[in-house]
C-alpha positions in Angstrom: 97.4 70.3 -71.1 100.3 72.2 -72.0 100.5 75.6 -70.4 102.7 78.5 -72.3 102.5 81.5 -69.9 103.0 81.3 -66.7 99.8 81.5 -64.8 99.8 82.2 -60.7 98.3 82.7 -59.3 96.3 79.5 -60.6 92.2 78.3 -59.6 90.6 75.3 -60.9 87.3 74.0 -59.7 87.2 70.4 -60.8 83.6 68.6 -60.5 82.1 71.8 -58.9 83.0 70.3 -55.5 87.0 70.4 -55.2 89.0 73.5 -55.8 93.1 73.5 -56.6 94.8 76.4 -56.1 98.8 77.4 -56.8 100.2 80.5 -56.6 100.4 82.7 -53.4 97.5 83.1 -51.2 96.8 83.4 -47.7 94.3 81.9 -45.7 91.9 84.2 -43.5 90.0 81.3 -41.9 89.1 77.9 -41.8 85.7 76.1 -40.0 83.5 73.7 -40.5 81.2 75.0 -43.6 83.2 77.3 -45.2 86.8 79.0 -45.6 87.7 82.2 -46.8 90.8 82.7 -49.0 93.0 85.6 -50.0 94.4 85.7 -53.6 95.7 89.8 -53.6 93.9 91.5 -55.1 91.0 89.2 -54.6 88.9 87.6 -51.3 87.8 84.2 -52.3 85.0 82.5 -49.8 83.9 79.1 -50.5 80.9 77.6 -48.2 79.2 73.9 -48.3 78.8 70.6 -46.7 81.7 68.3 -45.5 84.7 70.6 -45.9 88.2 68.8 -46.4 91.5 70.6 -46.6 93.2 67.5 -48.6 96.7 69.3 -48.9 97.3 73.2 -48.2 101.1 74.7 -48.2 102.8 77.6 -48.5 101.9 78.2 -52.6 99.4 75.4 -53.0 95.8 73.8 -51.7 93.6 71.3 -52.6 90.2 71.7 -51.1 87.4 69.2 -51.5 83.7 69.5 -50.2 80.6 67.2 -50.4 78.3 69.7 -51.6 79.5 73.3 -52.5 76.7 75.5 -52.3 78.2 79.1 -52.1 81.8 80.6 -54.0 82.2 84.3 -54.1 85.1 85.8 -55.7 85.3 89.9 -54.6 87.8 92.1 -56.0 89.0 94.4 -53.2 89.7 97.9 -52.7 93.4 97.4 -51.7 94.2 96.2 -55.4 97.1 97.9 -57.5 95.5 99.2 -60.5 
């Protein structure tokens, strides 16, 4: 696929079970279910069964689950509009 704007911060759910994300985010908190991401001006929490963090760094994560049964994307009040 051939890409002509630059898009970052960038999420991709592939399979409805692994999600890839580039860009710059932070990470509010990682267990055993779920993990709770933050893409300014957004607060991205993903929950489900067998939660692997396959590769995470400073402007990238790959993030794979068994079974994900819950993603909720909220835009939040802190945003620049």
């Amino acid at each position: 696929m051939r890409r002509f704007f630059k898009m970052v911060p960038f999420l991709e759910i592939e399979d409805h079970r692994t999600l890839r994300l580039n860009g710059s985010f932070s990470v509010e908190k990682i267990g055993g279910r779920a993990v709770n991401i933050r893409i300014a001006p957004y607060a991205l929490s993903l929950e489900g069964e067998e939660l692997v963090v396959d590769e995470i760094g400073e402007e990238a994560a790959l993030i794979t689950f068994g079974r994900l049964d819950r993603m909720t994307l909220i835009r939040t009040r802190d945003h620049a509009d």
